[in-house]
Structures are given as C-alpha cells and as structure tokens.
N, C-alpha and C positions, 0 to 999 in steps of 0.2 A: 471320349474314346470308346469306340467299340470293339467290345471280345470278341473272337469269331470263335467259335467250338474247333477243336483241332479234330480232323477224320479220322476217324477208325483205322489205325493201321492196317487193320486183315479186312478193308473194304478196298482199301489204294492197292492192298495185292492180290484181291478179287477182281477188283475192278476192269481191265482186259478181257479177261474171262468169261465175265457179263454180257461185255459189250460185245465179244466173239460170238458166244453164243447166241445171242438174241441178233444179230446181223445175219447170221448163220440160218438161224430157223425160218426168219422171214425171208430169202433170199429161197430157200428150200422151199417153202409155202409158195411165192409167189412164181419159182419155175415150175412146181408140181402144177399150179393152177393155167400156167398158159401151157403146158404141153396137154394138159387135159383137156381144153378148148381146142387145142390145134386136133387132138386125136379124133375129140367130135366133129369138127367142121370137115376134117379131112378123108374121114369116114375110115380110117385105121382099125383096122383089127384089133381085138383085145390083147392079143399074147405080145402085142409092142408095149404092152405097160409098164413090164418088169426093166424093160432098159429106159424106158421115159423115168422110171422114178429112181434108178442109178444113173441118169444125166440131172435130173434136180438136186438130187445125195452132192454129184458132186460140185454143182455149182452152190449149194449151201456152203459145203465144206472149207471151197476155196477163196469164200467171200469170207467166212469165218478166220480161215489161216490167215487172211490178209490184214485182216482189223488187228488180233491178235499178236502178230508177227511186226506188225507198225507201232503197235504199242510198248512191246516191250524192248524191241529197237535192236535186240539179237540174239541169238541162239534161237532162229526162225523155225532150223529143220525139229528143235525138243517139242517149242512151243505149240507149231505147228499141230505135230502130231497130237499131242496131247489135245490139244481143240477136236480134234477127227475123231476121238476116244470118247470126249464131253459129247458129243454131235450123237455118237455111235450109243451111246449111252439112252440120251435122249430118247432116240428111234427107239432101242431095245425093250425100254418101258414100257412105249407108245404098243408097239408090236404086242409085246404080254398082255396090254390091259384089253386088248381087242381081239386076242387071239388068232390076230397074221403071222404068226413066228413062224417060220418056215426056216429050218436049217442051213439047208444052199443059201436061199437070197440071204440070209443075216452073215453069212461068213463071207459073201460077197461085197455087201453093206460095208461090213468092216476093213477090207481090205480097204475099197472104194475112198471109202471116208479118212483113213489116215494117209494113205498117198495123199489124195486130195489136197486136203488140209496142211500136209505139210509142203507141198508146190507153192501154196497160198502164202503160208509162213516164211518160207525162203523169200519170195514176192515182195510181202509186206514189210520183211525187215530193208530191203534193199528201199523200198517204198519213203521208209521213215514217217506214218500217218500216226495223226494224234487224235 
C-alpha cells in the first residue's frame, strides 16, 4: 500500500490564488505584447499606450477573476475583487522597482483592475471551472 503525503492545508487555500494570479499575469503579458505589435505595425501614436495597457490590465484581470471565481465556486463578486487587489499589487511593486509610479495611471490601474476582476469573479463562479 502506498502513503500519499496529505497537502498542506494553507496550499489548497492558496491554491486558487496562485492559479489566479499567474493566469492573470500571463494573459496581461501576452495582451500588453500583441497590442504592442499592433501599436507598431499600425504606426500609432505613443500617447495610445496608456489605454493599451489599461485594455491588457483589464483583460489580465478578467481572466484572473474568472479562474479564481471558478475555483472557489462563489462569493465571485469577494473573490473577484480580491484577485484585482493581488493583480494591483503586483503591478504596484513592478511600477516602484522601475520607477513608473505615476499617481493618476496607478489610482486608474486600480479602479480598472478590481472592477475587472470582480466581472470575471461573478463569470467564473457562474462558469463553475476547476
């Protein structure tokens, strides 16, 4: 007979969170990187960046709320938000360690991101995704 190790309690109540986030960032990475291609090829103005990368904010966000919100199966709008907050977090650090903080875009950011995020939540609970 084989023993299996029993999981870490506070990993299975991680675990959603994880997988939020990290669906979250690369869904963020890979819309910042096609509207970055679209802005080149289509010879765009620079001053369209600031909403291209609150259209990727929020397609991270929403992919996030929706993993999230599927996994824990409901109270979509708490979850949600809270993933938008994890999400918003992230970026916050990002911004400090590189010194893009900019005031407007981060209270923007954050609005952005827990809307978002909790659309997703509501989504994904109705969703039921494992």
């Amino acid at each position: 007979m084989i023993k299996r190790k029993a999981k870490n309690p506070l990993y299975k109540k991680l675990r959603p969170f994880i997988k939020g986030t990290v669906a979250a960032v690369i869904m963020l990475l890979l819309t910042s990187l096609l509207l970055s291609l679209l802005m080149c090829a289509a010879g765009m103005p620079g001053e369209a960046a600031p909403v291209m990368s609150i259209i990727a904010l929020c397609s991270g966000a929403v992919s996030g709320g929706i993993i999230i919100g599927g996994n824990k199966g409901k109270n979509g709008f708490f979850w949600g938000a809270t993933e938008g907050l994890i999400l918003f977090l992230i970026i916050l650090i990002v911004a400090l360690i590189t010194g893009n903080a900019d005031n407007n875009q981060l209270v923007m950011k954050l609005l952005f991101s827990v809307i978002s995020s909790t659309a997703g939540g509501i989504i994904g609970v109705n969703l039921q995704i494992d």
